[in-house]
N, C-alpha and C positions, 0 to 999 in steps of 0.2 A: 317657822311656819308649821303650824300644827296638821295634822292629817288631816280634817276638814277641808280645810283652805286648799291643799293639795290638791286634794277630790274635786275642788270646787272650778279648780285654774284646768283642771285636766277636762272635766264637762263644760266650760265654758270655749278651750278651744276644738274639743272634737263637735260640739254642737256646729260649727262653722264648716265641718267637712261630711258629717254623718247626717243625713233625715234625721225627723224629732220620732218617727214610726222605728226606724233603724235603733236609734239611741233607746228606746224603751226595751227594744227586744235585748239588746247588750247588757242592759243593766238588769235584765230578768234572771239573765244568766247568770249575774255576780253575786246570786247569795251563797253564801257558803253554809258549809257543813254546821260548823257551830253556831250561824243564826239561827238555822231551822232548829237544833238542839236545845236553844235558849226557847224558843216561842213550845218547843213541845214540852218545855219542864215547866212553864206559865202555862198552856194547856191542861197537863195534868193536874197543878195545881188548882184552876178553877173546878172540874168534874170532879176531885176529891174531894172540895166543898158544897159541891150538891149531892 
């Protein structure tokens, strides 16, 4: 089982226990450090091309 499917079986049974309002605010909270790191170096990348 690959970490998708993981993620996928984990939101399928907290959806049955958590609101869908609940479940958005949770999952707001789970980016991490390094996605925002990735989207700000694709950031700079585009403004250094204008």
């Amino acid at each position: 089982m690959n970490v998708y499917e993981r993620q996928r079986r984990i939101a399928e049974r907290t959806k049955r226990i958590v609101s869908d309002s609940r479940l958005y605010k949770l999952a707001g909270n789970a980016v991490t450090v390094n996605v925002i790191f990735e989207i700000g170096k694709i950031i700079k990348k585009v403004n250094d091309k204008n």
